[in-house]
C-alpha positions in Angstrom: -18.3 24.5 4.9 -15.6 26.8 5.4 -12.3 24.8 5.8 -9.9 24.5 3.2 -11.0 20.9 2.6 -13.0 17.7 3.6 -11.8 16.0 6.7 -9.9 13.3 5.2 -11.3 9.6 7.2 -9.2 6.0 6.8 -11.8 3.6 7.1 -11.2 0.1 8.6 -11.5 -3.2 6.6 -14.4 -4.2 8.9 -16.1 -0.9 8.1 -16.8 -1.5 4.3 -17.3 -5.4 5.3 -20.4 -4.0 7.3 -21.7 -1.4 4.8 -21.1 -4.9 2.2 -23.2 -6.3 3.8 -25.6 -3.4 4.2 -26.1 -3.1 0.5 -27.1 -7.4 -0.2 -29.1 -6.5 3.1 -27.7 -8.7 5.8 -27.0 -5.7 8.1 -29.1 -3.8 11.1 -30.8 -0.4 10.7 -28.3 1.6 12.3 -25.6 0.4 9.9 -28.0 2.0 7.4 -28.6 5.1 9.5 -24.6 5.3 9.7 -23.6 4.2 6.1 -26.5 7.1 4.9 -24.8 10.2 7.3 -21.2 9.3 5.9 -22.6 9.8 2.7 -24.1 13.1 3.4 -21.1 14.1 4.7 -19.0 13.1 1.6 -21.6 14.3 -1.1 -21.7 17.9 1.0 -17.8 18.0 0.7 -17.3 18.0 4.2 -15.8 14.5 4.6 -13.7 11.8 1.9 -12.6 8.3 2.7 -10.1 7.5 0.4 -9.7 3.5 0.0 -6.0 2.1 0.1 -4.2 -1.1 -0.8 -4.1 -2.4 2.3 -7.6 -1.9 2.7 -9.1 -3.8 -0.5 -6.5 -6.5 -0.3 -7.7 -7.7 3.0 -11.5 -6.6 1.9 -11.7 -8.1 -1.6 -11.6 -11.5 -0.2 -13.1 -13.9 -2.9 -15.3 -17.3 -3.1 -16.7 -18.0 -6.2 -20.3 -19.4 -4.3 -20.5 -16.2 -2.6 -19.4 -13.6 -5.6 -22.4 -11.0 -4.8 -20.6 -11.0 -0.9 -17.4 -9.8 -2.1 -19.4 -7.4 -5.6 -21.2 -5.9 -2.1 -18.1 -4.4 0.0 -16.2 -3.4 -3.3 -19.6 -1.3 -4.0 -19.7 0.2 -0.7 -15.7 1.3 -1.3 -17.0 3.1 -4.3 -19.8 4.5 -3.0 -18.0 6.2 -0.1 -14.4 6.3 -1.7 -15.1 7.2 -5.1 -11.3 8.4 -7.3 -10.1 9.8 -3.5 -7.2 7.0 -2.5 -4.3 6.6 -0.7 -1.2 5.7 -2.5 0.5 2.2 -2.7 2.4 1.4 0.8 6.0 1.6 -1.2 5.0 4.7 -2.3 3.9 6.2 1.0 7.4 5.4 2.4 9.6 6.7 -0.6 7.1 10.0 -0.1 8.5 9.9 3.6 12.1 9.9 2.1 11.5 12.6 0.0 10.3 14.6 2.1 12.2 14.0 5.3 15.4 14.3 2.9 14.4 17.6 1.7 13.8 18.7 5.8 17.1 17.9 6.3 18.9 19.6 3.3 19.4 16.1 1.2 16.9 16.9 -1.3 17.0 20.0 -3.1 13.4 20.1 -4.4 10.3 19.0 -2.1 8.0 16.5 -3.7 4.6 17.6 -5.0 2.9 14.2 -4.5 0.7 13.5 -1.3 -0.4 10.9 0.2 -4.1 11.1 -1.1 -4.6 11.4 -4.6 -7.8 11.1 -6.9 -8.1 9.0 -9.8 -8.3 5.7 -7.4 -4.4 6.1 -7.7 -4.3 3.2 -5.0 -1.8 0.6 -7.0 2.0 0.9 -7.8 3.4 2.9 -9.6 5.8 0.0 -11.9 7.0 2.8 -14.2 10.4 2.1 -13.2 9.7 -1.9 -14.2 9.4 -0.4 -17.4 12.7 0.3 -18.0 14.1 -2.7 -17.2 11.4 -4.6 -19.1 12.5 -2.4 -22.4 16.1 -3.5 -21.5 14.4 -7.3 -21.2 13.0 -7.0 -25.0 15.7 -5.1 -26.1 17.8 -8.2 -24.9 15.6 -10.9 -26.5 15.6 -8.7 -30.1 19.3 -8.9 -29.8 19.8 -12.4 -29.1 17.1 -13.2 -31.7 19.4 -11.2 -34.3 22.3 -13.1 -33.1 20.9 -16.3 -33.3 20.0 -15.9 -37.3 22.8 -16.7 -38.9 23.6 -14.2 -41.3 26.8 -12.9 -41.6 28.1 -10.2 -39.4 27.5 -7.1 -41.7 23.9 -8.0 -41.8 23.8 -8.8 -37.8 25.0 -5.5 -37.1 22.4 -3.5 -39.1 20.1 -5.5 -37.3 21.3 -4.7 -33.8 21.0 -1.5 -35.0 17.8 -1.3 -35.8 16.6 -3.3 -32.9 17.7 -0.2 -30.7 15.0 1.8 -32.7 12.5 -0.6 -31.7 9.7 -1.1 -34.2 6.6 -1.7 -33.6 7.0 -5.6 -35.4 10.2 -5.9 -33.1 8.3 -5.4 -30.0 5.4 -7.3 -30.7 7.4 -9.9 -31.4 9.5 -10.0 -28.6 6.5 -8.4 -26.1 5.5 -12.4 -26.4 8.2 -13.9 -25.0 8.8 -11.4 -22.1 5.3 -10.6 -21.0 3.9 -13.2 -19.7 6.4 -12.8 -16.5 5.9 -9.2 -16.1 2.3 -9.5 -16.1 2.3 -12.7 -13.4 4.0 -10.5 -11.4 1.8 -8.0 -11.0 -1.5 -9.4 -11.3 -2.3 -8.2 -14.5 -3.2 -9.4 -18.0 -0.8 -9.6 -20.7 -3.4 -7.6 -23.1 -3.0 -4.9 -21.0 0.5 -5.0 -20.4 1.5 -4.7 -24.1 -1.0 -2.2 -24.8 0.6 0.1 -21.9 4.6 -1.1 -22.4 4.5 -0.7 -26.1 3.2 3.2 -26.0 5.8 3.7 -23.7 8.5 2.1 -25.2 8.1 3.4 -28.2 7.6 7.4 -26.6 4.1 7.8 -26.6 3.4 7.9 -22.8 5.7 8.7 -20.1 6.7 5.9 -17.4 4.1 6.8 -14.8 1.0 7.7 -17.4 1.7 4.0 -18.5 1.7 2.6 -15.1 -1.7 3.8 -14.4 -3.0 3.5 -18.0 -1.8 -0.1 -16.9 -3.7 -0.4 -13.8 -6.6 1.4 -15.0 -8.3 -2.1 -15.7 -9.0 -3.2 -12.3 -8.4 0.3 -10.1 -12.0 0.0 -10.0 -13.0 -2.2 -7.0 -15.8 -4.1 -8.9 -13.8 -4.6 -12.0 -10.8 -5.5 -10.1 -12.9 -9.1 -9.0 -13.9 -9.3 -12.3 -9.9 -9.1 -13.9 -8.0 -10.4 -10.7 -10.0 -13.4 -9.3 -12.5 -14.5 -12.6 -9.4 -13.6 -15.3 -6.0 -13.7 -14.3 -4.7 -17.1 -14.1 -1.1 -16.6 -12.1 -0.7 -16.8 -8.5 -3.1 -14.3 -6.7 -1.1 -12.9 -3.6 -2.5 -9.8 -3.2 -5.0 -11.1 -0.2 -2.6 -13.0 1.2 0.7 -10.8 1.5 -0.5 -8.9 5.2 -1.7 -12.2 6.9 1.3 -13.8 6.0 2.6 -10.9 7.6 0.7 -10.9 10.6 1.4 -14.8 10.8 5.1 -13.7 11.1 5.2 -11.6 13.9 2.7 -13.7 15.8 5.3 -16.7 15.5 7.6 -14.5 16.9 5.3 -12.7 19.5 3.9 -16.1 21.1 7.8 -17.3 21.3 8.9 -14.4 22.9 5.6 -14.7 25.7 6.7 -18.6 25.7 10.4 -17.0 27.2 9.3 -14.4 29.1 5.8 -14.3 30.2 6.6 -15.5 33.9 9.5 -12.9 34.1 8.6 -10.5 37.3 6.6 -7.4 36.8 10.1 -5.3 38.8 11.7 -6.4 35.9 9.4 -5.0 33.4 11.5 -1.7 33.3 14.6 -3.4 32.3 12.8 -5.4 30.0 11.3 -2.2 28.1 14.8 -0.7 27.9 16.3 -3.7 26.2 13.3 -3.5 23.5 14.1 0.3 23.0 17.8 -0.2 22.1 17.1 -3.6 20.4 13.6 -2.2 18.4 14.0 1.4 18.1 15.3 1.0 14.5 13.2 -2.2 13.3 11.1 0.2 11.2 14.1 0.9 9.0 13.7 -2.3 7.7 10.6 -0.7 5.5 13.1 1.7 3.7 15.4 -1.5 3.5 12.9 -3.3 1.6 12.8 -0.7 -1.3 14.6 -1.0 -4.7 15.3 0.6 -8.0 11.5 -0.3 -8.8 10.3 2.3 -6.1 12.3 5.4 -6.7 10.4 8.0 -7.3 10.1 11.9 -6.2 13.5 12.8 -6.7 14.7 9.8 -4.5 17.9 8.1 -6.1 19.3 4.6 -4.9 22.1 6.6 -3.0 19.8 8.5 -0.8 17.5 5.1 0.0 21.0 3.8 1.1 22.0 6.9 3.2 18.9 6.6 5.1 19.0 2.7 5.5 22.7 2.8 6.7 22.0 6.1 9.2 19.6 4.8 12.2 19.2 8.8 12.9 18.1 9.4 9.7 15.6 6.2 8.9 13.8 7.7 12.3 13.5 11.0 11.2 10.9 9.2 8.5 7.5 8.8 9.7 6.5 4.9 8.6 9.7 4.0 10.2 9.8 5.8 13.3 5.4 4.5 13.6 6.8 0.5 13.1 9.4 1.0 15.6 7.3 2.3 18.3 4.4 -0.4 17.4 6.6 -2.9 17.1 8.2 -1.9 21.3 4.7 -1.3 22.3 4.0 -5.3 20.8 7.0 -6.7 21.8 5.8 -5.8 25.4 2.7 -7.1 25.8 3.7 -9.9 24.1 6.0 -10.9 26.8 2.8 -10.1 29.2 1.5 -13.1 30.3 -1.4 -10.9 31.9 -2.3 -9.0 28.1 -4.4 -9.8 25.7 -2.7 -13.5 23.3 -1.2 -11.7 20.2 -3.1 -11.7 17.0 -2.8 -12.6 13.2 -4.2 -9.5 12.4 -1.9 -7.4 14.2 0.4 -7.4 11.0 -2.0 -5.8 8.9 -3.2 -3.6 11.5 0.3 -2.2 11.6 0.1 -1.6 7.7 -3.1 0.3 8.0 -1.5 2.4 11.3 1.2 3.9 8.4 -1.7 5.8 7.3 -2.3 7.8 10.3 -0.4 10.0 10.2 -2.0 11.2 6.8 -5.3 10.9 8.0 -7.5 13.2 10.0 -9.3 11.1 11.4 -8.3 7.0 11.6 -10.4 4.2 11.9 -9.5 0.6 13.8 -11.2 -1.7 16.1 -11.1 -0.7 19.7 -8.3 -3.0 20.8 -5.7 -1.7 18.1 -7.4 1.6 18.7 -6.1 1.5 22.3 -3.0 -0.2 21.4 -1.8 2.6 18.3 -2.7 5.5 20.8 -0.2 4.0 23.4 2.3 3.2 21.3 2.1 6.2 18.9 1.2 9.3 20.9 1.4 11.6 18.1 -1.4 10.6 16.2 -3.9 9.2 19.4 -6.7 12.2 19.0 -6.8 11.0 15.2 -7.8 7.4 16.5 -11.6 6.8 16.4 -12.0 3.6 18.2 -15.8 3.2 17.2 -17.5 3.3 14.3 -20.5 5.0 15.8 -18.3 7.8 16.9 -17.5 8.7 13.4 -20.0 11.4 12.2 -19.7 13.3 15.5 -15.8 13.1 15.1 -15.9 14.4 11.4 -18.3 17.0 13.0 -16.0 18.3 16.0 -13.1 18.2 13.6 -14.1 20.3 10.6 -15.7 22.9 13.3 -12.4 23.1 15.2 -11.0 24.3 12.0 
């Protein structure tokens, strides 16, 4: 093949689901047929499907009677996937800053990152957490010195000391401290210290032990083994696009509830308010970043430069793709005529951040139809059927 590289494919969630169930064999011949050309065309270097967050947290759905169901899809994201991934939502979007303030003269250095990365670099990066997790221990040493009673010669060599932190200092206070850090992450606490420790103590920078942290369950098949069979705090992960999709379909069936019977003359009107009342919702994605998701040369100052300036936060790409979803949904929404709106709209529009970085983009053929109206730009990227996919991968790396 003689393009610079493979033609870089988003599969849909339903996609592995089917090849899943290809491999425990509950699926038809031409699923086989299909799955077997994809992986051809990845194994000749002319195509990669990198998995994403989004992907295996609505995938990796899990029931402990039917284990070998859920053991199935995450095989058939390795199989096609392999280390190619597509980084962590918040990550995509502080990428966007970074790179949309450094088009506009805000950032002095462009950042080297992209949006696809090998290593099955599809988690967080939490090397920021770090830091305030050292200040955390750091805290509990010092309060544990204070609490001693000795006199205050001996309190202040302590204190001291404690700044150095010793290996004994932070195992003792990596205890009390822990526990939290790893519940909110989904991770165990055996890992956490192993990771936190070497790089409190210098050993590894922040992001090497981030992903020396996540290591454990990057893997799709180990990740049901650590996450559902190990960890015993709240599992979100499945659960945090549905609850998203169940948000904006509250909203969406209240707002066809309102106007649903309002005259088709007055659509127009209607679709102009949406524009000045929408055209910035997808700012609320750079809103939702904190001091946990700088990264690429972003600092809190620029974050808040481009939350505070509308023409800035639509100069980044996630936002400006919400904000035109999110018109395009309001207005069939208040379509009695359309389609009812859907749960799975929410994660749909998670997935549809993606497409932008994707050559080619995979989605069922009613978000299919409803990204390429919405979002123009990335329409001959869309590939509304499965079926169509070799053929697409095909035309695309000839075209180049």
């Amino acid at each position: 093949m003689s393009s610079a590289r493979p033609c870089a494919v988003y599969l849909d969630t339903s996609d592995y689901s089917r090849f899943g169930d290809l491999l425990r064999g509950k699926a038809d011949p031409g699923d086989e047929q299909l799955y077997e050309t994809l992986l051809r065309l990845k194994e000749a270097g002319e195509a990669i499907f990198p998995c994403s967050a989004p992907v295996l947290g609505e995938l990796l759905q899990y029931d402990t009677d039917h284990r070998e169901t859920s053991v199935c899809k995450a095989r058939a994201v390795e199989a096609l996937a392999g280390e190619d991934a597509f980084i962590f939502p918040n990550r995509l979007i502080m990428l966007e800053v970074a790179e949309t303030a450094h088009n506009v003269g805000l950032l002095a250095q462009a950042p080297r990152a992209k949006a696809i990365t090998g290593q099955r670099y599809w988690h967080p990066n939490v090397g920021n957490a770090f830091e305030n997790l050292k200040s955390e221990i750091q805290s509990t040493i010092a309060n544990t010195v204070a609490e001693s009673g000795h006199n205050r010669a001996i309190r202040r060599a302590a204190k001291s000391k404690s700044r150095k932190f010793s290996m004994t200092d932070l195992a003792e206070a990596a205890d009390r401290v822990v526990p939290q850090f790893a519940n909110k992450w989904g991770l165990s606490e055996e890992g956490v210290r192993a990771s936190i420790v070497a790089a409190i103590a210098g050993r590894l920078k922040p992001e090497e032990a981030s992903r020396a942290l996540f290591s454990e369950v990057a893997q799709p098949t180990t990740f049901i083994g650590v996450y559902f069979e190990r960890f015993e705090g709240e599992k979100d992960l499945p659960f945090w696009m549905r609850d998203f999709g169940a948000q904006i379909q509250t909203h969406a069936l209240k707002l066809r509830a309102a106007l649903g019977d309002l005259p088709g003359g007055l659509r127009p009107q209607l679709q102009q308010l949406f524009r000045e009342k929408l055209g910035n919702v997808g700012a609320t994605l750079i809103k939702a970043l904190n001091s946990d998701d700088l990264e690429f040369g972003v600092t809190s100052e620029l974050v808040a430069r481009f939350t505070e300036d509308t023409e800035q936060s639509a100069r980044v790409p996630c936002s400006a793709t919400m904000s035109q979803m999110m018109i395009r949904f309001a207005l069939e929404s208040a379509d009695a005529t359309a389609p009812e709106p859907q749960r799975s709209t929410g994660g749909d529009f998670i997935h549809a951040l993606y497409a932008r970085h994707s050559d080619l983009w995979r989605g069922d053929r009613r978000f299919s139809h409803f990204l390429k109206a919405a979002v123009p730009e990335v329409a001959d990227r869309v590939v509304p059927r499965l079926s169509e996919l070799p053929d697409r991968i095909q035309r695309f790396n000839a075209a180049r």
